[in-house]
N, C-alpha and C positions, 0 to 999 in steps of 0.2 A: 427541509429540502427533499428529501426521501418518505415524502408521503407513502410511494408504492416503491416495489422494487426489490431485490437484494444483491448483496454486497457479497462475492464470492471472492477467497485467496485461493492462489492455485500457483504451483512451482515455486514451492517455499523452498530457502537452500541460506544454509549461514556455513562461514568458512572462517577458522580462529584464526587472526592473523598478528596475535603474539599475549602474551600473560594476562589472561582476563577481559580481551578486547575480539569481539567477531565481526565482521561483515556480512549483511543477514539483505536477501532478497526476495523480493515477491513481487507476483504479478496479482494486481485484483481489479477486478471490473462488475459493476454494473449497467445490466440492459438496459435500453429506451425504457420510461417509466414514466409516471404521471406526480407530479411537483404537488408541493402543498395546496394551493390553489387549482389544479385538477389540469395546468400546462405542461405540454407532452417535453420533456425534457430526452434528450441522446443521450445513447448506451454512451458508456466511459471504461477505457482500459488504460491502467499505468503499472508504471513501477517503481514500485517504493525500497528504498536502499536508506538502510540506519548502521549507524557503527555503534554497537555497544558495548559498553565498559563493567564490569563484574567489580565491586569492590565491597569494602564492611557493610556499608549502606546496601547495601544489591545492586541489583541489574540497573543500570540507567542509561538510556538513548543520550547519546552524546552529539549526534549530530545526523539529519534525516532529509532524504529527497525524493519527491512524488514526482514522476516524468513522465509526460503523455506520450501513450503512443499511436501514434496517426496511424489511418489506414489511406491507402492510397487505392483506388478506383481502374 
């Protein structure tokens, strides 16, 4: 999908919200860019919210949401 383009995070922020567990946010977007096949695909901005858990095993994402965010005109 991402022939061209990149992929920037920006306003990274995690906040512990109890023994071993964070709430971690980020905003990331890519510009208008050109698709595998050379069609002009629109810029994308969202934000991605994951809750993650700390244990023997390590870090593991427990649960995660990418949410668009529109622009309005």
């Amino acid at each position: 999908m991402l022939a061209s383009g990149a992929l920037s995070f920006t306003a990274v922020k995690h906040s512990d919200v109890g023994k071993g567990i964070a709430l971690c946010h980020t905003i990331w977007a890519i510009p208008a860019h050109s698709g595998v096949t050379g069609e002009s695909v629109p810029g994308r901005r969202r934000v991605f919210t994951l809750v993650v858990v700390r244990s023997a095993d390590g870090v593991r994402i427990r649960a995660g949401q990418n949410t668009e965010i529109r622009y309005s005109d």
